[in-house]
DSSP file (Angstrom, degrees, kcal/mol; ACC not computed):
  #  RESIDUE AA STRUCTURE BP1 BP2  ACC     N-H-->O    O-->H-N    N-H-->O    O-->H-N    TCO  KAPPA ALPHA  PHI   PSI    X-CA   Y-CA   Z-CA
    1    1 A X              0   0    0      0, 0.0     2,-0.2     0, 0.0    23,-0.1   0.000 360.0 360.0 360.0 129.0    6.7   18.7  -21.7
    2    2 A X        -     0   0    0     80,-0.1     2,-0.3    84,-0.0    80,-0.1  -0.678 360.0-126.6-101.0 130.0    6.9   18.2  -17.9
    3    3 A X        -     0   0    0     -2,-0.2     2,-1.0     1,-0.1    20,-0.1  -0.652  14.3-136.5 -89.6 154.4    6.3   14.6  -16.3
    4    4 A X        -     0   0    0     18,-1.2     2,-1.3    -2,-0.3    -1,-0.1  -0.757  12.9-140.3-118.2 141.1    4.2   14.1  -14.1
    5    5 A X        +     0   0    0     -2,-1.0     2,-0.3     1,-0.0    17,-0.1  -0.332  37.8 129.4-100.3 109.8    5.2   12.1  -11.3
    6    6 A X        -     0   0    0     -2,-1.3     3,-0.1    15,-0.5     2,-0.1  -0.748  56.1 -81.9-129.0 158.7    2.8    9.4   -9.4
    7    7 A X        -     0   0    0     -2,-0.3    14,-0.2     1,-0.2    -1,-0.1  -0.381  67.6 -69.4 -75.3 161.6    2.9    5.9   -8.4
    8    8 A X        -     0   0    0     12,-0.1    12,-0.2    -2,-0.1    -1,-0.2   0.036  59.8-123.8 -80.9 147.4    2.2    3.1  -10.7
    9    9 A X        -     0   0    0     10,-1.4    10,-0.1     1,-0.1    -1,-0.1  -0.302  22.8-113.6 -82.3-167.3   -1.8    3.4  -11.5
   10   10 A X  S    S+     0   0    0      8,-0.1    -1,-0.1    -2,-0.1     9,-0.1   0.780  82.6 111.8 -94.6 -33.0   -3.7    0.2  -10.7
   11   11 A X        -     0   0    0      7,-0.1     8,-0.8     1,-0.0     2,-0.3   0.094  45.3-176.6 -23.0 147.0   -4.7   -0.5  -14.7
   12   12 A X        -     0   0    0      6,-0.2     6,-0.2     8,-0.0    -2,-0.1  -0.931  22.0 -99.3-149.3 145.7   -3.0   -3.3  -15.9
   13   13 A X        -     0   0    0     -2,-0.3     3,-0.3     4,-0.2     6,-0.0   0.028  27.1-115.0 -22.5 140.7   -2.9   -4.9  -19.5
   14   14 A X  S    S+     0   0    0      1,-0.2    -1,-0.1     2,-0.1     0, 0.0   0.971 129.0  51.0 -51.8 -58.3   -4.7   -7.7  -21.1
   15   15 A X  S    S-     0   0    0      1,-0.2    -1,-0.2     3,-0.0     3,-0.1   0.604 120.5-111.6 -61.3  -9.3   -0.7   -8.8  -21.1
   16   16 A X        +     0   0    0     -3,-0.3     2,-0.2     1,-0.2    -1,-0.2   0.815  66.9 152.7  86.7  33.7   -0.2   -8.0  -17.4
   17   17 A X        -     0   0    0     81,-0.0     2,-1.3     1,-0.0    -1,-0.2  -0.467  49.1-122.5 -78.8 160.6    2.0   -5.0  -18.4
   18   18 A X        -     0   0    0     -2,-0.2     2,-0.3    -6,-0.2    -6,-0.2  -0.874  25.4-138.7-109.7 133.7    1.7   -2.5  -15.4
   19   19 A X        -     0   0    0     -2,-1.3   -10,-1.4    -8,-0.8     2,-0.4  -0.709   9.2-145.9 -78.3 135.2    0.4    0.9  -16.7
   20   20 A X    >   -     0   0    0     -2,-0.3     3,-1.3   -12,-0.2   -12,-0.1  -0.790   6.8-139.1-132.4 117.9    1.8    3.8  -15.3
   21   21 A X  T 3  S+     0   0    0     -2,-0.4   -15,-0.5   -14,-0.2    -2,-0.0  -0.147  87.0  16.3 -76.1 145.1   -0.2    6.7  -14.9
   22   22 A X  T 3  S+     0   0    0      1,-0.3   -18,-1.2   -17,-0.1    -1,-0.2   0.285  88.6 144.9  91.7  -5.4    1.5   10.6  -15.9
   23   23 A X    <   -     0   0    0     -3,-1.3    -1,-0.3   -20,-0.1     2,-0.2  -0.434  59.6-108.8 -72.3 128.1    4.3    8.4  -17.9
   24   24 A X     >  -     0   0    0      1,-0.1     4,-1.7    -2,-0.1     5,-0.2  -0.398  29.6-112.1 -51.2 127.6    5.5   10.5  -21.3
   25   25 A X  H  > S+     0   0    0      2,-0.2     4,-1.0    -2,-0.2    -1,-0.1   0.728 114.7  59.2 -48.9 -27.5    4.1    8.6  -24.2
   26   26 A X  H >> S+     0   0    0      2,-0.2     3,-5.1     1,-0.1     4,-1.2   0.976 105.3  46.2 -53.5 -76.7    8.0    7.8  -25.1
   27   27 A X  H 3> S+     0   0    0      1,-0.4     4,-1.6     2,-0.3    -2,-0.2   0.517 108.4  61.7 -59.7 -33.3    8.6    6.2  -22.1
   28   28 A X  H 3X S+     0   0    0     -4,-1.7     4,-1.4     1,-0.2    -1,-0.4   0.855 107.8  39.6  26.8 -88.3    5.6    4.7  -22.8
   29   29 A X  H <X S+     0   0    0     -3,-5.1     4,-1.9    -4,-1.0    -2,-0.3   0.740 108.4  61.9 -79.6 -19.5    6.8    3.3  -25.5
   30   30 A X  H  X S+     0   0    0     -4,-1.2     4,-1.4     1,-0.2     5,-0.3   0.916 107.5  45.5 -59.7 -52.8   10.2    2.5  -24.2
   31   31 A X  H >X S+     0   0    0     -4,-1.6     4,-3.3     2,-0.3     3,-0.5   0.812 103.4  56.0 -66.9 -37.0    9.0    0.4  -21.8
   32   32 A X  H 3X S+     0   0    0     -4,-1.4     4,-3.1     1,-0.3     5,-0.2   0.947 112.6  49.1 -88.7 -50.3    6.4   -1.7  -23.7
   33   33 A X  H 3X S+     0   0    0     -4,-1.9     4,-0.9     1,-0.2    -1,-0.3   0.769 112.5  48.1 -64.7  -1.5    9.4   -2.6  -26.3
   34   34 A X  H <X S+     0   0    0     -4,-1.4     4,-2.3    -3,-0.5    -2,-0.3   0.768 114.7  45.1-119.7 -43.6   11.6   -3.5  -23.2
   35   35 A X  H  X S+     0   0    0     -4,-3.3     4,-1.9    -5,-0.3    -3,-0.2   0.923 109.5  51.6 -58.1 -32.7    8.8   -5.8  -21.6
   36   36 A X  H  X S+     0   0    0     -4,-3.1     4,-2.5     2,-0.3    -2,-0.2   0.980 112.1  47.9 -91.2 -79.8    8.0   -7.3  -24.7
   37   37 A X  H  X S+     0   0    0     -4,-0.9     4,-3.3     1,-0.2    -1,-0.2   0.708 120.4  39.0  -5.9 -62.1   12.1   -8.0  -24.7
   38   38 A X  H  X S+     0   0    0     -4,-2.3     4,-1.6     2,-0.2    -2,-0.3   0.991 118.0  48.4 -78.9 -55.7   11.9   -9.4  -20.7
   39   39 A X  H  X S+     0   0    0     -4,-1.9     4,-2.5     2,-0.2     5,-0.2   0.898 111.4  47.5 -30.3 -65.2    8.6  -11.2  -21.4
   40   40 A X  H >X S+     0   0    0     -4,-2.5     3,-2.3     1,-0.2     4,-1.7   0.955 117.9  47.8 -63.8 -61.9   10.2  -12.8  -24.7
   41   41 A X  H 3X S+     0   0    0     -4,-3.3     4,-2.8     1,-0.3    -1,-0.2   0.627 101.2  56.8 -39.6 -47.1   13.5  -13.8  -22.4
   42   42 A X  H 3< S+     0   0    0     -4,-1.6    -1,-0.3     2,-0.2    -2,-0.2   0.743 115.2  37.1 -72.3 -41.2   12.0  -15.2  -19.8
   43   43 A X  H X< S+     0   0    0     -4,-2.5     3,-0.6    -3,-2.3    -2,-0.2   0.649 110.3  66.7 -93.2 -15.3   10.0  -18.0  -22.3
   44   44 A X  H >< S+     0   0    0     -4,-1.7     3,-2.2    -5,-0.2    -2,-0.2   0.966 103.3  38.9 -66.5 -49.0   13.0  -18.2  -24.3
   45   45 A X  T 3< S+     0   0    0     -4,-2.8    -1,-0.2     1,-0.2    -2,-0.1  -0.014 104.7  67.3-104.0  63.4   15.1  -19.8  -21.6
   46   46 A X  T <  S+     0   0    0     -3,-0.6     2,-0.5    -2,-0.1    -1,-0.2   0.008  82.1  82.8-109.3  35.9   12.5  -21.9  -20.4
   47   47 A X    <   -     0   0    0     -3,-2.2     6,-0.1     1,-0.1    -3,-0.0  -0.735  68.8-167.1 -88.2 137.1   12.6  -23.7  -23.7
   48   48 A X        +     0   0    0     -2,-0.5     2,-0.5     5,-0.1    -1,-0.1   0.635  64.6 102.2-114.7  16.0   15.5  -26.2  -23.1
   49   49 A X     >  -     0   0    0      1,-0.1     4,-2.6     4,-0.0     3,-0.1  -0.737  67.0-159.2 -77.4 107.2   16.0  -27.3  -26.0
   50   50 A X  H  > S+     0   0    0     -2,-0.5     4,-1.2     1,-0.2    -1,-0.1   0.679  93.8  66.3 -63.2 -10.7   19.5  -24.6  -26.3
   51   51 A X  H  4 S+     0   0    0      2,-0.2     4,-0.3     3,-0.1    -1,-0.2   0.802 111.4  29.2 -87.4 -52.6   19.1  -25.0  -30.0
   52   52 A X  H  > S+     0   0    0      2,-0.2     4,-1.0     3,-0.1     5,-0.2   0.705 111.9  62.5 -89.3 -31.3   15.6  -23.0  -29.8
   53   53 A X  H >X S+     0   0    0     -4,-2.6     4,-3.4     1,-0.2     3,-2.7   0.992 110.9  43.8 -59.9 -49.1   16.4  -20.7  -26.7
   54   54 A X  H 3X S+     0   0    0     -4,-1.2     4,-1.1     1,-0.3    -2,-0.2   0.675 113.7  46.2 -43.8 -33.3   19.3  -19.2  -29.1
   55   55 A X  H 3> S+     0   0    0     -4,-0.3     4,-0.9     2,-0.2    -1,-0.3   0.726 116.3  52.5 -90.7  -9.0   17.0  -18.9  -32.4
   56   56 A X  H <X S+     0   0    0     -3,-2.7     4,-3.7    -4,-1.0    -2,-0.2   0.912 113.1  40.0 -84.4 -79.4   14.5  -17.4  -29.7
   57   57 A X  H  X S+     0   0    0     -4,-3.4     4,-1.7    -5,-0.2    -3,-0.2   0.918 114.5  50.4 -40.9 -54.0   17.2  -14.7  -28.2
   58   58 A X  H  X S+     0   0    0     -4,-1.1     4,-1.5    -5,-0.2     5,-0.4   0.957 112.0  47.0 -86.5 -59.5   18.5  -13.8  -31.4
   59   59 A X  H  X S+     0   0    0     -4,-0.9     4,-2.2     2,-0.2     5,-0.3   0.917 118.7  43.9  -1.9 -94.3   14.6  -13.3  -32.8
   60   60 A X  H >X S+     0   0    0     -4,-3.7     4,-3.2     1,-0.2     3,-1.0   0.702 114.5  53.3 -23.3 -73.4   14.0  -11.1  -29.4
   61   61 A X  H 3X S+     0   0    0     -4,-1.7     4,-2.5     1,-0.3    -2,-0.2   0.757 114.4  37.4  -1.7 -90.8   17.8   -9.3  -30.1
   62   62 A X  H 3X S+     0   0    0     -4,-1.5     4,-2.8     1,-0.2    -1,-0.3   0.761 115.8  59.4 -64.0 -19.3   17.0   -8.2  -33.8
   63   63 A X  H <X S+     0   0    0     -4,-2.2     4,-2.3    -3,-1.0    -1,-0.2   0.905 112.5  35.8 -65.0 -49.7   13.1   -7.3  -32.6
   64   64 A X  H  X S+     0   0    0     -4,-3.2     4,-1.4    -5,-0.3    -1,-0.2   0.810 114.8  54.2 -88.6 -10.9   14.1   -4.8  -30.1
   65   65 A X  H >X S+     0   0    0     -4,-2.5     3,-1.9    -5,-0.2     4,-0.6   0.991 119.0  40.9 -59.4 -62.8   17.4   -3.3  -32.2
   66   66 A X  H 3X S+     0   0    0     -4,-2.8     4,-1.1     1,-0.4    -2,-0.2   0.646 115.1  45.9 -98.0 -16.0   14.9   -2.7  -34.9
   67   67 A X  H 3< S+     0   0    0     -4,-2.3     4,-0.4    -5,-0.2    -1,-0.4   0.819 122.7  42.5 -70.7 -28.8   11.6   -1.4  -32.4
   68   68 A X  H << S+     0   0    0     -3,-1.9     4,-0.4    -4,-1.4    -2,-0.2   0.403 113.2  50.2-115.2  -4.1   14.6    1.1  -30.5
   69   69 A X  H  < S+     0   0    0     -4,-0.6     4,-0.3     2,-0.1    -1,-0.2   0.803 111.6  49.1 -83.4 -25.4   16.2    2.2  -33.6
   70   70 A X  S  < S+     0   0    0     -4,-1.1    -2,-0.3     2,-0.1    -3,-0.1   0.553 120.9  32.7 -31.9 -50.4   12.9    2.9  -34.6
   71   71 A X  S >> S+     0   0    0     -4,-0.4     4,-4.9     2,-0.1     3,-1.0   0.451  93.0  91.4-123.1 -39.4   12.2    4.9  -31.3
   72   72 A X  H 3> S+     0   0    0     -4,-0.4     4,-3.3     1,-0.3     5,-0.4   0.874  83.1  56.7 -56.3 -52.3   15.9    6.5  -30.6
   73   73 A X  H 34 S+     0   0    0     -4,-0.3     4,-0.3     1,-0.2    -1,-0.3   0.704 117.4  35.4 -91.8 -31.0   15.2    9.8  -32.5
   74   74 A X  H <> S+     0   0    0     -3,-1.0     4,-1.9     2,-0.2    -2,-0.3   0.760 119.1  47.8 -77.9 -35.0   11.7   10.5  -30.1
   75   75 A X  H  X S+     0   0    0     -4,-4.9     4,-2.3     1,-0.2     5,-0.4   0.994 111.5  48.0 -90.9 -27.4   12.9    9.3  -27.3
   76   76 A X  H  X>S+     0   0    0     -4,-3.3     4,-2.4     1,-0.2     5,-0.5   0.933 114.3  52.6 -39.6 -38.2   16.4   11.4  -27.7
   77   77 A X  H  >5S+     0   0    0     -5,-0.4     4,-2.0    -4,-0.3    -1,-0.2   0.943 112.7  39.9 -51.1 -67.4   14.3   14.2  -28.4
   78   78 A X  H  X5S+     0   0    0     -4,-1.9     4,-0.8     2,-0.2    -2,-0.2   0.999 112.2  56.5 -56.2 -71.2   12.1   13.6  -25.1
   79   79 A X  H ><5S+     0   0    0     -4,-2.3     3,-2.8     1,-0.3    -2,-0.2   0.919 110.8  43.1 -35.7 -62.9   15.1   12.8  -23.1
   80   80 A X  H 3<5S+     0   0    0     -4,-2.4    -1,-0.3    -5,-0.4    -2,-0.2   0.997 110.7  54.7 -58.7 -52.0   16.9   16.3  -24.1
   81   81 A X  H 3<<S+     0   0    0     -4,-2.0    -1,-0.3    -5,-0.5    -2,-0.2   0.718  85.8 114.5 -57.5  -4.7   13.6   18.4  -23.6
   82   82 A X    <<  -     0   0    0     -3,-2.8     2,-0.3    -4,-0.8   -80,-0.1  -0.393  58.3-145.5 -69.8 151.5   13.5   16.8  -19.8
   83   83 A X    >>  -     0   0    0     -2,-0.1     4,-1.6     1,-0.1     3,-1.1  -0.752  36.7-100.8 -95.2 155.0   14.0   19.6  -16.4
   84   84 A X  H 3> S+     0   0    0     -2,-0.3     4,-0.6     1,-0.3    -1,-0.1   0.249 127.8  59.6 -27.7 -19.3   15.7   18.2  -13.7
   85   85 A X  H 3> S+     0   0    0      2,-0.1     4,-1.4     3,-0.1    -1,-0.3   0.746 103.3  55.2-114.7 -48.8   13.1   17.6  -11.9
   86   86 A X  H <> S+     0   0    0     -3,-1.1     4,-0.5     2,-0.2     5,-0.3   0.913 107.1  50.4 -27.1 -69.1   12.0   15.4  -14.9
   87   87 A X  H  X S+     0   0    0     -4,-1.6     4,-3.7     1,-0.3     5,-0.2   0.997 105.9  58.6 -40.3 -58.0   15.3   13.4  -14.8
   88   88 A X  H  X S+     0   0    0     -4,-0.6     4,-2.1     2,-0.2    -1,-0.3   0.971 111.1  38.1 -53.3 -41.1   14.8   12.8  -11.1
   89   89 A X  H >< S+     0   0    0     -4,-1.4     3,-1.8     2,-0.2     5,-0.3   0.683 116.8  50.5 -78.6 -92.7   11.4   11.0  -11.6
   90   90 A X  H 3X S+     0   0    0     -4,-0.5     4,-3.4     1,-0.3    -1,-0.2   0.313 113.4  46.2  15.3 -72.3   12.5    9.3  -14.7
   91   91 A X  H 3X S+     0   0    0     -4,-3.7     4,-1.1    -5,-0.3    -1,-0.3   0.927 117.6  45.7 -51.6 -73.4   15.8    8.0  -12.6
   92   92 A X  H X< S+     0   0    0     -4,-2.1     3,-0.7    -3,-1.8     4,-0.3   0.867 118.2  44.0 -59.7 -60.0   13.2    7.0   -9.4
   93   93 A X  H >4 S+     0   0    0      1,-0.2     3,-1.0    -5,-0.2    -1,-0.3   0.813 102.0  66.3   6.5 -78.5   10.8    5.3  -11.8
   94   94 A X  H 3< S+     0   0    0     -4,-3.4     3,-0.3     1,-0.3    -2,-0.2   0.498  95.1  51.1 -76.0  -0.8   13.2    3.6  -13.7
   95   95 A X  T << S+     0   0    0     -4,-1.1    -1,-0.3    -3,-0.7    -2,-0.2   0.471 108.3  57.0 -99.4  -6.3   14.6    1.1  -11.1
   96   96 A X  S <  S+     0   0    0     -3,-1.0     2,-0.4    -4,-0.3    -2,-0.2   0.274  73.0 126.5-113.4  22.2   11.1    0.0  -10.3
   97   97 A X    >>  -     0   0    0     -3,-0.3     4,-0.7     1,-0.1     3,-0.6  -0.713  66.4-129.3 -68.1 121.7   10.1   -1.1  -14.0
   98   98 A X  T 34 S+     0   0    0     -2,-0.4     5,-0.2     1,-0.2     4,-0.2   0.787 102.5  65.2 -47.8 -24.9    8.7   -4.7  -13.8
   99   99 A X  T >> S+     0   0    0      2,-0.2     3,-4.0     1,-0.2     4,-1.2   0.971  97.1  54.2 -55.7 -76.9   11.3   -5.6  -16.8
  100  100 A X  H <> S+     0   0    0     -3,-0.6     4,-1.2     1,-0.3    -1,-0.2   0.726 105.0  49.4 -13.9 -63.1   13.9   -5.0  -14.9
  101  101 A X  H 3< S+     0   0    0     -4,-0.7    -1,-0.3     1,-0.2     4,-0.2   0.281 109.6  50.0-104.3  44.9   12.9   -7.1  -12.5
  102  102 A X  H <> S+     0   0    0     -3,-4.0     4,-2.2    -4,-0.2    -2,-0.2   0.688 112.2  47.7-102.5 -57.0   12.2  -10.0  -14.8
  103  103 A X  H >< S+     0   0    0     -4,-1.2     3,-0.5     2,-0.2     5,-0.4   0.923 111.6  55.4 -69.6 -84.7   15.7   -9.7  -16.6
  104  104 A X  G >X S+     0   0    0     -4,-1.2     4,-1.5     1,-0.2     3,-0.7   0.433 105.9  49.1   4.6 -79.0   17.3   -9.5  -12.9
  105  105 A X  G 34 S+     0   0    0      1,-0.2    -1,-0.2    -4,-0.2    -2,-0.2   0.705 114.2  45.3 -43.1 -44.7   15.8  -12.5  -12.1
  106  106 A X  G X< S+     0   0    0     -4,-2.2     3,-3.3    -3,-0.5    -1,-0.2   0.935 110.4  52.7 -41.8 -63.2   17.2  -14.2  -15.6
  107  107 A X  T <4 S+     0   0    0     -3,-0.7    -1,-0.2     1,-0.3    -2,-0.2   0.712 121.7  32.0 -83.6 -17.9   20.9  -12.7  -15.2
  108  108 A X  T 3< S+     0   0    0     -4,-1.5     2,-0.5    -5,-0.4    -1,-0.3   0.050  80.7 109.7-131.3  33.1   21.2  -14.4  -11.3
  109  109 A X    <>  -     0   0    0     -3,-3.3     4,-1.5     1,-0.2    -5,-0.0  -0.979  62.2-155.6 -99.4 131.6   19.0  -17.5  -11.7
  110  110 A X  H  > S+     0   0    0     -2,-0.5     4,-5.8     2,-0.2     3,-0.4   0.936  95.6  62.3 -72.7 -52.2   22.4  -20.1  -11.5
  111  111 A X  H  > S+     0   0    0      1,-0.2     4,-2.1     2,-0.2     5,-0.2   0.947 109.9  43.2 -59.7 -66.3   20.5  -22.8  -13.4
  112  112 A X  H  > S+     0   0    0      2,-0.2     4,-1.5     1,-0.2    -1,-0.2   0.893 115.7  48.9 -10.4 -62.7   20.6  -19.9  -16.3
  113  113 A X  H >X S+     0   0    0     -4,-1.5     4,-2.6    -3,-0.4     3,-0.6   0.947 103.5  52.0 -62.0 -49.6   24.0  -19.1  -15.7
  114  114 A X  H 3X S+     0   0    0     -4,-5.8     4,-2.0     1,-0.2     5,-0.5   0.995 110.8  55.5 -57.8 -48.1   25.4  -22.5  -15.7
  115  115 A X  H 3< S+     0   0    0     -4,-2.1     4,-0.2    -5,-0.3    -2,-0.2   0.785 111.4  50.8 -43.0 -27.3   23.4  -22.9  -19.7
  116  116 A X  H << S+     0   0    0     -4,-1.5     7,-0.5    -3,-0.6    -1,-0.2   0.897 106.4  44.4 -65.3 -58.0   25.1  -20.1  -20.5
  117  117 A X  H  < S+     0   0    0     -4,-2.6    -2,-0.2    -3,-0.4     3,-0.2   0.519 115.8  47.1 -78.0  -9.0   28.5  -20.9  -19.6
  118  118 A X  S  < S+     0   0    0     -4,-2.0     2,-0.2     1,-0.2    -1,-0.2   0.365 107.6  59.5-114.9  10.4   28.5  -24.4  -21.0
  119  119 A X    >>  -     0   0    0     -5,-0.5     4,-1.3    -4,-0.2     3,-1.2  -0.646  59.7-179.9-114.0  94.5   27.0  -23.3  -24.3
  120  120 A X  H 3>>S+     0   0    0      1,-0.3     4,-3.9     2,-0.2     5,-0.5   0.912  84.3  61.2 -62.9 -61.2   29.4  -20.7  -25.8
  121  121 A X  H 3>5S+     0   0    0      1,-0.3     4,-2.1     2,-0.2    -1,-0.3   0.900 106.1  41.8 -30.5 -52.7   26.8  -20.5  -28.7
  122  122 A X  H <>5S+     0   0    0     -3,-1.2     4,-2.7     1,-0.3    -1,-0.3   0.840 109.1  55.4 -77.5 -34.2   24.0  -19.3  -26.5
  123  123 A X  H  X5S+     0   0    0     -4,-1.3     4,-2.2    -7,-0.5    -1,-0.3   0.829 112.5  54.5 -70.3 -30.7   26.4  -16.6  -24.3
  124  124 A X  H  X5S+     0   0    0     -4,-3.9     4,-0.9    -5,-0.2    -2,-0.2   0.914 100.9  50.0 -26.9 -58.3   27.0  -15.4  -28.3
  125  125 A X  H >X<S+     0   0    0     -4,-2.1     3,-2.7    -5,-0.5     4,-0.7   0.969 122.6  33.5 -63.3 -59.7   23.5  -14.9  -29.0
  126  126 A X  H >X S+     0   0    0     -4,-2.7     4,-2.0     1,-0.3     3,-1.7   0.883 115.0  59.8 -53.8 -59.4   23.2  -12.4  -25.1
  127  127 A X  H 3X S+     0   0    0     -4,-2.2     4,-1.2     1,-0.3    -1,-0.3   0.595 104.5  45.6 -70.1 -11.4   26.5  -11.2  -25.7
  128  128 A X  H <X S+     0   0    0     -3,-2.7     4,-0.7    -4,-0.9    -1,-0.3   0.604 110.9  54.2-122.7   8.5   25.5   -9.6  -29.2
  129  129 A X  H <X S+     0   0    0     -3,-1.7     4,-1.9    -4,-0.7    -2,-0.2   0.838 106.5  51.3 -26.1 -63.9   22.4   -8.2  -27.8
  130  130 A X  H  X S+     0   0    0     -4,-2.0     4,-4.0     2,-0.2     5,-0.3   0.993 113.1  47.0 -42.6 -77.0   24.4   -6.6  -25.3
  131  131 A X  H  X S+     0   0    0     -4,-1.2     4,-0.6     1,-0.3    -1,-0.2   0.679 109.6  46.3 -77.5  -0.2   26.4   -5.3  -27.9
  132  132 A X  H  X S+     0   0    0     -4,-0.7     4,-1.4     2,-0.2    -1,-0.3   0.825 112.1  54.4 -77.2 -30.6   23.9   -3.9  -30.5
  133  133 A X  H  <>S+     0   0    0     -4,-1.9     5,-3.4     1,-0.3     6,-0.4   0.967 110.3  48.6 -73.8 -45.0   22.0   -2.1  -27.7
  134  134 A X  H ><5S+     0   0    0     -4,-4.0     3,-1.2     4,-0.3     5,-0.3   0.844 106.6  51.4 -61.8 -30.5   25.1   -0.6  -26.7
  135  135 A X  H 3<5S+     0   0    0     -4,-0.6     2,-0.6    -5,-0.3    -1,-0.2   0.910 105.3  55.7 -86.0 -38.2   26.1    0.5  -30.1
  136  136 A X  T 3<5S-     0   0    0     -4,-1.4    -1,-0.3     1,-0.0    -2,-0.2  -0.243 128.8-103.5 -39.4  20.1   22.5    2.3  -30.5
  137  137 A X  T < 5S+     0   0    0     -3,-1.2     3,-0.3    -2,-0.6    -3,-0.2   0.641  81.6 138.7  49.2  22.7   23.7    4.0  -27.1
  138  138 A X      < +     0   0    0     -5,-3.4    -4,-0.3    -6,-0.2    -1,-0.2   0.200   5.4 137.4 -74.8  13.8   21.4    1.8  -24.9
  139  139 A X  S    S-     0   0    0     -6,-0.4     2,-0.3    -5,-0.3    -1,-0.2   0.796  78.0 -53.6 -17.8 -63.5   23.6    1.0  -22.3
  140  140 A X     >  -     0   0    0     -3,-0.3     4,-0.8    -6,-0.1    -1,-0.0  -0.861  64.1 -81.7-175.1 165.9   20.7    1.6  -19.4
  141  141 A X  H  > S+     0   0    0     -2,-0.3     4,-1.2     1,-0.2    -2,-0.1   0.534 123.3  54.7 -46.7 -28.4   18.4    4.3  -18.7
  142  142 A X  H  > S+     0   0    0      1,-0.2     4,-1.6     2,-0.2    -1,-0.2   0.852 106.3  48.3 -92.8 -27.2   20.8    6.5  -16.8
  143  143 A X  H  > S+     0   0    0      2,-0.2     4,-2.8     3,-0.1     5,-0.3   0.872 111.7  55.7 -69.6 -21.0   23.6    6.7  -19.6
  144  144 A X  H >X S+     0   0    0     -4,-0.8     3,-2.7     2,-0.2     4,-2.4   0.957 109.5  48.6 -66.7 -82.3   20.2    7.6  -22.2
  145  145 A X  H 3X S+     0   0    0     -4,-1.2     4,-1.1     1,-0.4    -1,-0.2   0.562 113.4  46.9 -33.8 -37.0   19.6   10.5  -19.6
  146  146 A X  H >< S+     0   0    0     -4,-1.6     3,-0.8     1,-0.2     4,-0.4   0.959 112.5  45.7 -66.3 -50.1   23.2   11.5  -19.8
  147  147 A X  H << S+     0   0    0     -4,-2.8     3,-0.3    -3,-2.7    -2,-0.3   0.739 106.4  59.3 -76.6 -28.1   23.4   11.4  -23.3
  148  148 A X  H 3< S+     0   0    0     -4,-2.4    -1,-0.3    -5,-0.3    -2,-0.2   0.957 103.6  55.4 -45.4 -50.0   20.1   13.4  -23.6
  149  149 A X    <<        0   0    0     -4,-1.1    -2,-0.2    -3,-0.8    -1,-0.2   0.693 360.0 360.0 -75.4 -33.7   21.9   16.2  -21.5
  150  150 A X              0   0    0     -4,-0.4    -1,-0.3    -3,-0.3    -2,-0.1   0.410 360.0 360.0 -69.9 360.0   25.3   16.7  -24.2
């Protein structure tokens, strides 16, 4: 299956998600659990109560291991069956998903950073996120692509 590649349509969600028209029905689907992910982040730390962002994160955490463990065996699937030409859009795309630039905003707002670095607990909860996504070979989008390609 060949993508095809066009600029994000004008449709939007009831949720404000941005639609993007010619998008593979994976990626699709990649993307909805990874807004749902930036969405959930973004109202988890502005609870400030650290006690609830942390039961919040950890919630988000096991919600997206279990939606992309879920998911990993189509989108590997997709991923390998992409041409080059495929990759390339994917790759161009994939720095302009509005998740992205939700979690950006999180990882370099300093009022964030500092909660982080004087609650050990709450750098726990991100820091085994981090490392389940990684162990499910989620690194980012471009290491998926790679790993599509072996």
């Amino acid at each position: 299956m060949s993508l095809v590649h066009q600029a994000p349509a004008i449709a939007a969600t009831k949720t404000g998600t941005i639609v993007w028209v010619g998008v593979h029905p994976t990626e699709a689907k990649y993307d909805k659990i990874m807004e749902k992910y930036a969405t959930g982040l973004k109202a988890a730390f502005a609870e400030k109560d650290d006690k609830k962002t942390i039961v919040m994160v950890n919630k988000l955490n096991d919600d997206m291991v279990t939606s992309l463990q879920q998911l990993k065996p189509e989108l590997e699937k997709w991923i390998k069956g992409m041409t080059e030409a495929d990759k390339e859009a994917f790759e161009e795309r994939a720095g302009s998903k509005p998740y992205l630039k939700t979690i950006f905003e999180i990882m370099f707002n300093p009022e964030i950073g500092k909660r982080i670095e004087q609650n050990p607990d709450l750098k726990k909860a991100l820091d085994s996120g981090n490392a389940r996504m990684k162990e499910l070979g989620f690194d980012d989008e471009e290491s998926n692509l790679e790993e599509g390609q072996k």
